[in-house]
C-alpha positions in Angstrom: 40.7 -88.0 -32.6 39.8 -87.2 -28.7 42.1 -88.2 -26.0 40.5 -91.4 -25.3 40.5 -92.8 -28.7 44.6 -91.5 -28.9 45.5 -93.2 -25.2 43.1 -96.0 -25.3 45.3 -98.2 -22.3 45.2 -97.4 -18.7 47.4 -99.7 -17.7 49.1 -101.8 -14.6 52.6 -102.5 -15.3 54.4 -104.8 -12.8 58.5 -105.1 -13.2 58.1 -102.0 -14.0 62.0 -100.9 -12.4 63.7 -104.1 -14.3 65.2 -103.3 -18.1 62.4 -104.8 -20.5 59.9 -103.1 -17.7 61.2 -100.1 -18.5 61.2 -100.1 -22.0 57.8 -101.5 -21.7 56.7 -98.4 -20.3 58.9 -96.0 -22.7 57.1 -97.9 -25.6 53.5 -98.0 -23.8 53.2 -94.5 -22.7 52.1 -92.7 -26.0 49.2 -94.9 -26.1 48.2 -94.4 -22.5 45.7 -92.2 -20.1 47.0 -93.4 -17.1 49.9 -96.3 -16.1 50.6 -97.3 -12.5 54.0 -99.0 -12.4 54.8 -101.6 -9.7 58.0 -102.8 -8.2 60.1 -103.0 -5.7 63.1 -100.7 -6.3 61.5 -97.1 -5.3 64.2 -95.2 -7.0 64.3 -96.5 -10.2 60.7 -96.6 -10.3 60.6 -92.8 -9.3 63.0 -92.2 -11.8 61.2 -93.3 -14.5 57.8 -92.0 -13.7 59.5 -88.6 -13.3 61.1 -89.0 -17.0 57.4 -90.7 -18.1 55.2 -87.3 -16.7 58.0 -84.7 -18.4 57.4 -87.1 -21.4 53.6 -87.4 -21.2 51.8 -84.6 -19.6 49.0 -85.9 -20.2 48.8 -89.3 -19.0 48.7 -90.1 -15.3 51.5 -91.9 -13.7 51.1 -93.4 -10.7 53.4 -96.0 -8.7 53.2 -98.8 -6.4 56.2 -100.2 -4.4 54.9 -104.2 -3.6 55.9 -107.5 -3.0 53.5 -109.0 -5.3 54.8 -112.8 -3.8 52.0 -111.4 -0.7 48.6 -110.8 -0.9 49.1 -107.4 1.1 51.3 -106.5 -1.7 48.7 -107.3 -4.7 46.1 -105.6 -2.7 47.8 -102.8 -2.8 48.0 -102.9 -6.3 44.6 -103.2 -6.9 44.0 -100.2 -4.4 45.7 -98.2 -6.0 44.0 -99.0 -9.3 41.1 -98.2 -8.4 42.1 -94.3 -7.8 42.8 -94.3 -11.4 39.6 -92.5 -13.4 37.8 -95.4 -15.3 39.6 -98.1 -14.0 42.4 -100.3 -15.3 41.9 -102.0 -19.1 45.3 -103.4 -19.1 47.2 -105.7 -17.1 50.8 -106.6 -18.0 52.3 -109.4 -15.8 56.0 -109.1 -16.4 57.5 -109.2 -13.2 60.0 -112.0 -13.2 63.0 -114.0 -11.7 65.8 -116.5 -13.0 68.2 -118.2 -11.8 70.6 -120.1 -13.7 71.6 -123.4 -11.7 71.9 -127.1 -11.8 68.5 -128.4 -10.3 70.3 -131.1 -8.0 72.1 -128.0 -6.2 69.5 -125.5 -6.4 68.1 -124.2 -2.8 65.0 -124.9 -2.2 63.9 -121.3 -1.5 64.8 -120.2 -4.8 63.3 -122.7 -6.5 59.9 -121.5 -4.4 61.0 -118.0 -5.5 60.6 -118.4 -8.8 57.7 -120.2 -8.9 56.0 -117.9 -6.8 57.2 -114.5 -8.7 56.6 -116.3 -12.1 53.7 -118.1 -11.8 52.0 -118.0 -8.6 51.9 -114.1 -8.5 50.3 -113.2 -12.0 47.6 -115.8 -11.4 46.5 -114.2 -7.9 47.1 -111.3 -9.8 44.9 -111.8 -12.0 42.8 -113.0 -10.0 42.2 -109.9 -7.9 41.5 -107.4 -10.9 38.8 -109.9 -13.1 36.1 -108.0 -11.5 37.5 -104.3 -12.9 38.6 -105.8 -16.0 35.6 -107.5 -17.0 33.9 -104.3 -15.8 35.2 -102.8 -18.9 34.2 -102.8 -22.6 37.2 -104.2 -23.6 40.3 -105.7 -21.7 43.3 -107.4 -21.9 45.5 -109.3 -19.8 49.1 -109.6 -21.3 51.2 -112.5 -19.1 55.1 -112.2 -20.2 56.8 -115.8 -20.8 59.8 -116.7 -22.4 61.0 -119.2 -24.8 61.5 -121.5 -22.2 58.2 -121.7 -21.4 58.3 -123.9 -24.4 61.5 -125.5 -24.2 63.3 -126.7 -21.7 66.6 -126.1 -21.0 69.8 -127.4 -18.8 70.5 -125.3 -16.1 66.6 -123.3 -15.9 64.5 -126.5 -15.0 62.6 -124.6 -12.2 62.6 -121.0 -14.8 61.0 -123.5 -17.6 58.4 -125.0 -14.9 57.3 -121.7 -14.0 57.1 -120.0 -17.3 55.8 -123.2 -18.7 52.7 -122.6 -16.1 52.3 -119.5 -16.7 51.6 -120.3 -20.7 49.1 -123.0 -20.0 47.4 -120.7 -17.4 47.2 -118.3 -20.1 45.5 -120.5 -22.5 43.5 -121.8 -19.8 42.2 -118.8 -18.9 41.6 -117.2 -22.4 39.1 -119.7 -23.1 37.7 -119.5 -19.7 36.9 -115.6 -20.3 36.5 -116.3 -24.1 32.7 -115.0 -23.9 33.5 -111.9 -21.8 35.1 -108.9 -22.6 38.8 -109.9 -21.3 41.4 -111.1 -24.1 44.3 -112.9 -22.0 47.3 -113.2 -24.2 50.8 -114.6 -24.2 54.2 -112.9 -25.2 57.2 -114.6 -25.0 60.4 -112.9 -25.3 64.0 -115.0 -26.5 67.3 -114.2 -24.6 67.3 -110.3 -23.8 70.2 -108.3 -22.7 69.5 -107.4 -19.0 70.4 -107.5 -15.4 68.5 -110.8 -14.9 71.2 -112.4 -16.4 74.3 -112.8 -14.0 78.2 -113.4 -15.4 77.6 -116.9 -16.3 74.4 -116.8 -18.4 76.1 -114.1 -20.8 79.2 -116.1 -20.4 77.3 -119.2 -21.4 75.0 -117.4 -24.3 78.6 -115.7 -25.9 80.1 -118.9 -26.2 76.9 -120.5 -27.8 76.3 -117.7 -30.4 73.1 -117.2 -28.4 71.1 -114.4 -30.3 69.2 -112.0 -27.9 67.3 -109.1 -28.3 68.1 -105.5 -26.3 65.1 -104.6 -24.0 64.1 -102.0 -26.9 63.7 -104.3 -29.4 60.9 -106.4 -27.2 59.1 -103.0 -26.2 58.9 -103.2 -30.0 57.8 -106.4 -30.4 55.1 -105.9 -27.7 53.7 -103.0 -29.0 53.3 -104.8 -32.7 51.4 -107.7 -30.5 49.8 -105.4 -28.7 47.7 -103.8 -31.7 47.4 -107.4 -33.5 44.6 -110.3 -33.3 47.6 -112.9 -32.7 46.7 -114.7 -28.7 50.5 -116.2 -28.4 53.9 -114.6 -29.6 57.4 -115.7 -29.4 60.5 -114.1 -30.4 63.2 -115.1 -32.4 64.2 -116.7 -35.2 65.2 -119.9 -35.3 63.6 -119.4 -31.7 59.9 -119.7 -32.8 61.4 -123.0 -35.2 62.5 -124.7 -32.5 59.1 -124.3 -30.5 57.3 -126.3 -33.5 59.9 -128.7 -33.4 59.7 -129.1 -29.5 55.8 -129.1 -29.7 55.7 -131.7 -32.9 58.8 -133.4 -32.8 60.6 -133.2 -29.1 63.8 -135.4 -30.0 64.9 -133.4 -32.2 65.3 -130.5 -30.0 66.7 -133.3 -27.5 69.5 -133.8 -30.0 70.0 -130.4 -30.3 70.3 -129.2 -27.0 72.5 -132.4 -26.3 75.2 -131.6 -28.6 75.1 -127.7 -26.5 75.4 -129.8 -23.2 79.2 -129.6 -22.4 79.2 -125.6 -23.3 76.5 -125.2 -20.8 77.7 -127.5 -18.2 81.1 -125.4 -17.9 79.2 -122.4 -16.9 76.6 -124.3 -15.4 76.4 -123.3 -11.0 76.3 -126.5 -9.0 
């Protein structure tokens, strides 16, 4: 097997500093001829494209630090792409924000926060590298959701509005491209044990029972979605239950939620 065949993916990786980002890139790299990693925290991201290159000799690591919210930001990304030998085949949006906070009290600049990072972003990301992807013989775009990009919950209404854009642009654009040779898929991870999360939100998922997943266990994930035919994944069970319900049958998951309201109001920031 040559090289090419064994490290199909040159890849653009954004989040790349956060803790599913990370693993991402851990899980990605055996499979890869070259990765640029973007973010904005230089010395975790130098960090881990110093462990990546001991690692992976062979693959190229390269590394953007961006605010990908500006367009001076993603043009740098793109720049830097295209110093990379054959061009970028892979494009993973999985930079991302939360906040966890009743909507009434919410600032108004977070809320634009995170539908700029989660939403706004990958789509002008996107965007900017269609002409290099669909330059290739085969490319992908991978946008990372969540669960609540299905179903909404108390205390994320602005997370849910952005992560529930970011599925419907997905499935937008995958039919848009469907004749080309750019796959744009969707993978949605459940609750995952990282430093998005502040006090309450773990405080509020222990009480609940909430099942989540360590960033490992997505990398995982990903990489079985990765090498599969499927366009959407969600993680979880009774996570990818409940989605059904909430796309067929939306009271139920009403009721549901309801009964969790009280738990989730105590730890709910007003």
């Amino acid at each position: 097997m040559s090289q090419l065949q064994g490290r199909p993916y040159r890849a653009v990786l954004t989040g790349a500093a956060g803790g599913i980002g990370q693993s991402l890139a851990f899980a990605l790299a055996p499979q890869c001829s070259a990765m640029l990693l973007v973010g904005r925290e230089i010395g975790k991201l130098n960090a881990l494209s110093q462990v990546l290159r001991l690692r992976h000799p062979q693959m190229t690591v390269a590394l953007v630090v961006a605010d990908l919210a500006s367009d001076a930001g993603r043009a740098a990304v793109l720049q830097e792409s295209q110093n990379l030998k054959g061009g970028i085949n892979l494009l993973i949006n999985n930079a991302g924000l939360s906040d966890f906070h009743g909507f009434g009290g919410q600032p108004a600049k977070r809320i634009e926060a995170l539908i700029s990072t989660n939403l706004l972003s990958p789509m002008l990301l996107c965007q900017k590298f269609l002409p290099m992807l669909q330059a290739q013989e085969q490319a992908q775009i991978i946008n990372i959701g969540s669960v609540f990009g299905d179903i909404g919950y108390p205390g994320f209404a602005a997370y849910c509005a952005s992560k529930s854009g970011l599925r419907g642009f997905t499935q937008a654009l995958r039919r848009e491209l469907s004749d080309s040779p750019v796959r744009v898929r969707y993978f949605a991870p459940r609750a995952t044990r990282t430093s998005i999360n502040d006090a309450a939100v773990n405080a509020m998922n222990d009480a609940l029972k909430t099942p989540s997943d360590s960033p490992e266990v997505v990398a995982m994930a990903f990489m079985s979605f990765l090498g599969s035919r499927q366009n959407e994944r969600i993680l979880g069970w009774p996570e990818r239950l409940y989605v059904i319900i909430n796309r067929l049958r939306h009271q139920i998951t009403d009721k549901a939620i309801g009964q969790q309201l009280a738990t989730i109001k105590r730890y709910l920031p007003h």
